[in-house]
Every structure is written in C-alpha cells, then in structure tokens.
N, C-alpha and C positions, 0 to 999 in steps of 0.2 A: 041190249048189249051196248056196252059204252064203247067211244073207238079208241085208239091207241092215242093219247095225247102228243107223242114223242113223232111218232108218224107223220103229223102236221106240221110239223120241223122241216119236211123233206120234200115241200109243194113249190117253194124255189129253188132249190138246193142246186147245184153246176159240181162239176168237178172234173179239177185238174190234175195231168199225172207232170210231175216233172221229173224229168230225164235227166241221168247226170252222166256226159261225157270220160272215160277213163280208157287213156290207151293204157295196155297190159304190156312192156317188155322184161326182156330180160338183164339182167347188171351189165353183162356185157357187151347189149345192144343200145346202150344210151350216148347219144352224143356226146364230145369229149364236155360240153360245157355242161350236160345236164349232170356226167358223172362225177367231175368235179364236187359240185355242191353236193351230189348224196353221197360221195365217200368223204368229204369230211362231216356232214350226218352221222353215218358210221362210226368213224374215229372219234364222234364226242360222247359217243354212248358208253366211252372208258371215262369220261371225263365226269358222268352221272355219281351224287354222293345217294345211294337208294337203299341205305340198311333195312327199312323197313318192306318196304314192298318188294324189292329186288329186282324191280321192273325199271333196266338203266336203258333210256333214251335220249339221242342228242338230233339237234336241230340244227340247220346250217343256211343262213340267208346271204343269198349276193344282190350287190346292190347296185346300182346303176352307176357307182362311180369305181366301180372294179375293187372294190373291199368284200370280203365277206366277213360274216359276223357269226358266231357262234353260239351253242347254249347245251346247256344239260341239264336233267331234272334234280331238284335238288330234295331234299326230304327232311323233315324235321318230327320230332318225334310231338309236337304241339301241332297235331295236323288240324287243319291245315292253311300253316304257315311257311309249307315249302313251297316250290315254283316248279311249272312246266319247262320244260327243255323248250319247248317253242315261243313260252313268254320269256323267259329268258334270254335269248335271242335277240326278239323282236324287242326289246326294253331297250335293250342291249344299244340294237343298230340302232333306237330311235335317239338314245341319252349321246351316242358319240356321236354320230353322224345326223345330226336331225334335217340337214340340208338333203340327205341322199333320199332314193329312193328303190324300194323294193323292185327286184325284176323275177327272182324265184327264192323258193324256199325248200328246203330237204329236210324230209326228218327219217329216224332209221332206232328200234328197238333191239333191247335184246330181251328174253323171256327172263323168269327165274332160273332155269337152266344154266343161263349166261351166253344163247346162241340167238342167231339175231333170228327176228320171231318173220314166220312165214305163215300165213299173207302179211303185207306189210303193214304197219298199224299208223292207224289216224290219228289226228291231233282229236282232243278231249273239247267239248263243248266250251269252255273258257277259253282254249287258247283260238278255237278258230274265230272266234268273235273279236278277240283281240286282234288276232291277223286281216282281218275282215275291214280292222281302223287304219290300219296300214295298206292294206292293197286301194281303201278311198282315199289316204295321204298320195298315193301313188299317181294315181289317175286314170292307173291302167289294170287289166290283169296280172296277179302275180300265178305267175305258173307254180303247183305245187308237185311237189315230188316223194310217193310215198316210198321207202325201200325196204326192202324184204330183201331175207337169204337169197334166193333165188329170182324173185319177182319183184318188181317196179311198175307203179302204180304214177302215171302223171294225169293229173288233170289241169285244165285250164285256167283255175284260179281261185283263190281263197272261197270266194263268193258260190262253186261248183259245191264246193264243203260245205254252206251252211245259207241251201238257199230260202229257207223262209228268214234270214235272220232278223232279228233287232237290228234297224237302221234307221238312218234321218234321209236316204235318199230311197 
C-alpha cells in the first residue's frame, strides 16, 4: 500500500489561530467622538449613486487635524469601474489632505431594502488593503468602526481587518 503523499506535507506543519478583537455596542452606547464619525457614515449611505446593486454604503474618516472626509460607493454600469464608499474616502482625505493623518474610520450600509443592514457590514477585500496603506502612512492604529441598525462593531485597527495582508512591513 502506498502512503498518502499529501500527509508528508504535514511532518513540520505548526499552526496558528489569530484572534481578532471586536467590542460589540450599541448606536447609542458610543462615545460622542466615535458617533460622530459613524453617523456621518450613515448620512453618506444617501449620498451612494448604486443603481445597480442597490447596495448604498457611505464611509466617514477623521483625521488627526479635526477634518473629516467622506465617501460613498459609486457604481457604474462598466463594472468594475465604480469605487468603494471606503476608497473613496480614503482617496479622498489622502488627495486633499496628504499631510493629515488617519485616527478612525466609519462605515455604515444600507441593504436593497434601503434599511441600514444588521450586523453591520465590512469593508470588501480592496478597500481594506487600501486602508491598510493609510493606517502605515499613519504610524498608528486606525480605529475602525462598523455600524449596523442596531449594533456597532469597533475594532482596533485596519490591520485587525486584514491580518495576513499584502505588506512591506
């Protein structure tokens, strides 16, 4: 009997679990500064042009020189050549403001329904990566903030989002 070739694979093998920190509240339990930034999250999820998907999400980043910057998903029917609510944003604060720096980030969905989607929904695998170059421009954590109808999602920082990523450090 021959043995499992694939088995021999697994004579050094280690494994690691990574854990990803997420305090759970509620809208109304957030600090005035954290709400801030996810209600105007919220507020740009009007500002979303999403004829197609119907899936309007808005992004909202403050930045370490008391600006905040906004975004909403944009859609084009040449997909895909629309933009994320959160690159959007982050494009955003980096073209006007390239001297500032990221401190938090909000983002806030609404379904096809048009009711803002619970649990609250995460940035998409492009834009955390692109947040990922900004919370390195930063130096620091950016605290991220996910919001839901009801529930708020914060984590520690971009990096919490997408921790095996593509990086240079």
């Amino acid at each position: 009997m021959r043995s499992n070739p694939l088995s021999d694979c697994d004579i050094n093998m280690t494994e690691k679990t990574i854990n990803i920190p997420v305090k759970v509240y509620g809208l109304d339990e957030l600090s005035p500064e954290r709400r801030r930034v996810a209600d105007l999250a919220l507020r740009y999820t009007e500002n979303a042009y999403a004829p197609y998907s119907r899936f309007s999400v808005g992004a909202a980043i403050e930045l370490d020189n008391g600006e905040f910057v906004c975004g909403a998903n944009q859609e084009n029917v040449a997909y895909p050549s629309g933009t994320c609510a959160e690159r959007s944003a982050c494009f955003s604060a980096g073209a006007r403001f390239p001297q500032a720096r990221f401190v938090r980030i909000a983002v806030a969905a609404r379904g096809t329904d048009g009711a803002v989607t619970e649990p609250p929904t995460a940035p998409c695998g492009a834009c955390r990566q692109s947040l990922l170059e900004y919370e390195r421009l930063a130096g620091h954590d950016v605290e991220v903030i996910l919001t839901g109808r009801e529930t708020v999602y914060v984590l520690p920082s971009v990096r919490s989002l997408l921790p095996l990523a593509f990086t240079e450090f």
